[in-house]
N, C-alpha and C positions, 0 to 999 in steps of 0.2 A: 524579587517576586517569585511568588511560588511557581511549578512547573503547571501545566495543566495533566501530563504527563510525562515521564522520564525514563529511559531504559540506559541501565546500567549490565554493561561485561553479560547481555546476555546471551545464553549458551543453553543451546537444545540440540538432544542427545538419540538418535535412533537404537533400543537394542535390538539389533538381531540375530540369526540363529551363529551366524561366525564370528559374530563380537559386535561390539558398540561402535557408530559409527557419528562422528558431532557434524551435524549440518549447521548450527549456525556457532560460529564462534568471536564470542564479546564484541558483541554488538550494542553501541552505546548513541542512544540521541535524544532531544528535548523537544518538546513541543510545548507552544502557549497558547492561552484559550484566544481561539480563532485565528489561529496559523494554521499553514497549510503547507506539507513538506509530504515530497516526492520520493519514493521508495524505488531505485531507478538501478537495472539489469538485465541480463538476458535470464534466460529460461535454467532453472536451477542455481542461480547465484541466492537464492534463500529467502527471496523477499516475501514470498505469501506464507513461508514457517513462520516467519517475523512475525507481519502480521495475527496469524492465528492464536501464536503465541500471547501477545496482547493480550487477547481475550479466552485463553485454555481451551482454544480448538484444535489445540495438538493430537490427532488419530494416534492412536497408539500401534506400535509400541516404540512412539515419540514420546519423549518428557523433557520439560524443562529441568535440566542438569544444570545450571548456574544461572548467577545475576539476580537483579531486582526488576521488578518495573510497579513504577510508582503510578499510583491513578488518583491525584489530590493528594489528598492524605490516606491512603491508603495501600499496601503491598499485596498484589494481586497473586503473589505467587504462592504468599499466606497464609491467602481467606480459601473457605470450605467451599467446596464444591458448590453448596449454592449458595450460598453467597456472591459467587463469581457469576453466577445466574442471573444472578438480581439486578448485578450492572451489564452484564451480557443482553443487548437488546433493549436495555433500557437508556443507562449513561452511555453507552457505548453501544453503536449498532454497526453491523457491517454488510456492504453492497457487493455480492459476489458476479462471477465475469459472467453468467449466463445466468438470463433471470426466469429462462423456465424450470432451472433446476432448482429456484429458490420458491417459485409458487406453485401451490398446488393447482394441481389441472383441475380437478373435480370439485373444486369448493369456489365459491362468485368471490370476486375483488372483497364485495363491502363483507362478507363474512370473513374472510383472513386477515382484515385491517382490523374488523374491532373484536375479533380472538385474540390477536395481537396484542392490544391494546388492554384489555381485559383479564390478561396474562399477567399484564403488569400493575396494575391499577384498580383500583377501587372505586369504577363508577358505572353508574347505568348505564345499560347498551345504545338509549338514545344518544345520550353523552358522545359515547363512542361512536356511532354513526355520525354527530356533527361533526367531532376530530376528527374521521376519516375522512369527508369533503370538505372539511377547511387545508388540510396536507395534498390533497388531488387538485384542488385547486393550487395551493404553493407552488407546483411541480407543472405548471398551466397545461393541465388534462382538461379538455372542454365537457360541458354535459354532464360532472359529476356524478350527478343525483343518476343517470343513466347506469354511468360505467361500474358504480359499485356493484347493480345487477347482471351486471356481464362475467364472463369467464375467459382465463388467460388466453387461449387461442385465439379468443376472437380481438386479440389487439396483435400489433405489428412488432417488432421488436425494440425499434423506440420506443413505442409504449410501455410495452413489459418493464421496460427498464427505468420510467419513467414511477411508473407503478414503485418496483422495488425503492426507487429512492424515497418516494413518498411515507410507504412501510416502516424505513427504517428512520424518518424524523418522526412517526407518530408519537414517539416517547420524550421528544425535545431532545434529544441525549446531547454531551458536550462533546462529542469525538466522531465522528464517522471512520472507520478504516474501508477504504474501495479497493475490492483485489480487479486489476484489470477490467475497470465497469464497461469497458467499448469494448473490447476485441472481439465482439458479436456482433458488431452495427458496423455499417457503412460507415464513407468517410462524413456525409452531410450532416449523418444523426451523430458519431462520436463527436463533431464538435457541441454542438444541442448540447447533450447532455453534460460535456466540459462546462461549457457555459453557465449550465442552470447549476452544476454544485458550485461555480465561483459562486455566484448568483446568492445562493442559500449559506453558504461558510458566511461570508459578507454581512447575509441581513439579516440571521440567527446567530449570528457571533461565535460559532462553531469550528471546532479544530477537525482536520481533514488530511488523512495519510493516504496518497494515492500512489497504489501500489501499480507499476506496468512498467514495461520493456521500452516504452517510448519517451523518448526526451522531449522530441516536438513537445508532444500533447505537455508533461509535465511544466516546459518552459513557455507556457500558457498559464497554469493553475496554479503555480505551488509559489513558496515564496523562498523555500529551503528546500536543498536535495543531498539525499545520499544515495553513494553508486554502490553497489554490493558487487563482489565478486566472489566465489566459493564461499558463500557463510559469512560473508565478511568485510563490511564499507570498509574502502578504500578512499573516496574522496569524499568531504559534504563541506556545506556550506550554503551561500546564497545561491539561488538559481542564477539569477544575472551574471553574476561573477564565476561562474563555473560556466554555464553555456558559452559565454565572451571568451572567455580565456582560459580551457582546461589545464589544471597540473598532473594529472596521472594518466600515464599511454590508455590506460582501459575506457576513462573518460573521453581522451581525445580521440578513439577508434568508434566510440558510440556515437561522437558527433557527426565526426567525417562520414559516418553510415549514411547518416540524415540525408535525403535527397535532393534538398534545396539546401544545402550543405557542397555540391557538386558544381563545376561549370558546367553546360550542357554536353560539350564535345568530351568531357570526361565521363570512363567508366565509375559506377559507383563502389566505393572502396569500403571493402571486407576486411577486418578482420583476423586474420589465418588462425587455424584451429576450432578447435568448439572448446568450453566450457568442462571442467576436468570431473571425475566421478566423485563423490564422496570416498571412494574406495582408492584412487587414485590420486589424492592432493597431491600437487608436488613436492618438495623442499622449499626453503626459504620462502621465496614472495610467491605464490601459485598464480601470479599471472607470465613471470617469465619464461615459460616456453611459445607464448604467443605474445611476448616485447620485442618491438626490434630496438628500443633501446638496454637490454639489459645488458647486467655486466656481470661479472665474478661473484661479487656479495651478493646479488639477486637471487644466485641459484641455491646461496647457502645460510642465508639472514631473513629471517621472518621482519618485513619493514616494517614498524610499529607505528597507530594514527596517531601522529600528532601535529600540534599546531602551527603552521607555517604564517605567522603574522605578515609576512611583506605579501602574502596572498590570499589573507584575511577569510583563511579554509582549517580544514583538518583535512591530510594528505598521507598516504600510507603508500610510498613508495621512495625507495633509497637515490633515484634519479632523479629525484625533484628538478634540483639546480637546472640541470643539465636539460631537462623536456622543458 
């Protein structure tokens, strides 16, 4: 079966003024129409370049410097400038983590839904007024017919964000990418809105890359996860079977974080170190300065991902066995 999208070995390249610096290096994963897989790291391990990538929102003087990524039948990496447009927000939309910076202040809900819309499509503004309260309705916004007349401020931040997801099915697209869609909401409304994209992947038959730092959240939505660490999965597979029983220390160190992860009389357990500079990768595996299982080959063997059938994953670490 065809992919519904594919990234193959890819590699995005920062130049700047003291040389070239690769933040994401061969980065390889599948998705099928209407799966949902978890883009799962700390802060700089690469996931929202990833993402951008996808859809050539690389800021320059970022460039994709390798790989493929397939979108159907088509190579994104390829097609012209607009061309990439034309599936940018159409076939493919994406929910960024703060959704005042994605709406305009000064322009009402229903005019940036069917500008939107109208952007992409060839149809009368009525038209688009009814798509826009058929998708504010999807996203159960009460009062439609109201809230199009309204302006961003005057909703709560669930809303806003409730809004953006709305925005971005106006087009039907078959992909959503979410960079961090909650880490501006509470803990009541991040579940909400976890909910309503299972909700919508589900009943629009929609593929879904949810990009965040949280596994909770992920091992709720997704049905496949990859961990990134400098530029670079280290572990993927099913969500079940990786939150159950992690194979790579970086994996197991993300769980043990978890909260409800902890007995109560236990401190919660960190970590040691931060996350390395692009300027500073280490040698070999760039998670062994912060393994406490590493060993000799760690410090000087780059571990290659491959597939570890008795754990029914892809695994990039030379300890396997042994963790």
């Amino acid at each position: 079966m065809k992919h519904l999208l594919e990234v193959r070995d890819l590699e995005v390249t920062f130049a700047l003024r003291f040389g070239e610096l690769t933040a994401i290096r061969g980065v390889s994963f599948t998705l099928d129409k209407g799966e949902r897989l978890g883009l799962v790291g700390e802060s700089g391990a690469g996931k929202s370049v990833t993402g951008f990538a996808i859809i050539n929102l690389i800021s320059k003087p970022g460039y994709i410097s390798g790989g493929q990524i397939l979108f159907g039948k088509e190579e994104l990496t390829r097609l012209s400038d607009k061309a990439v447009r034309d599936i940018r927000g159409n076939r493919i939309s994406m929910i960024f983590q703060d959704p005042m910076m994605t709406l305009n202040p000064v322009l009402s809900i229903g005019t940036q839904m069917t500008e939107t819309l109208l952007a992409h499509r060839k149809i009368s503004k009525k038209k688009a007024e009814e798509i826009a309260l058929e998708k504010l309705r999807k996203v159960h916004i009460s009062s439609p017919e109201k809230r199009l007349r309204q302006y961003p401020h005057e909703f709560s931040g669930g809303m806003r964000q409730r809004i953006v997801i709305a925005i971005a099915l106006l087009t039907d697209p078959a992909l959503i990418i979410a960079d961090e869609p909650t880490t501006a909401l509470d803990v009541t409304i991040q579940a909400e809105i976890m909910d309503l994209l299972l909700e919508l992947c589900e009943s629009e038959d929609m593929g879904l890359i949810l990009i965040t730092h949280d596994l909770a959240v992920v091992s709720q939505v997704t049905e496949k996860i990859a961990v990134m660490y400098a530029g670079k999965i280290v572990e993927s597979g099913l969500t079940k079977a990786i939150v159950d029983n992690p194979c790579h220390p970086y994996t197991r160190g993300l769980i043990k974080a978890l909260p409800e992860s902890r007995h109560s009389e236990n401190r919660l357990h960190q970590i040691p170190g931060v996350m390395p500079s692009l300027t500073q990768i280490p040698t070999g595996c760039s998670f062994h300065p912060r393994c406490e299982m590493r060993g000799e080959k760690c410090e000087k063997e780059i571990p290659p991902l491959i597939e570890r059938k008795s754990y029914e994953r892809m695994v990039a670490c030379h300890m396997v066995g042994e963790v």
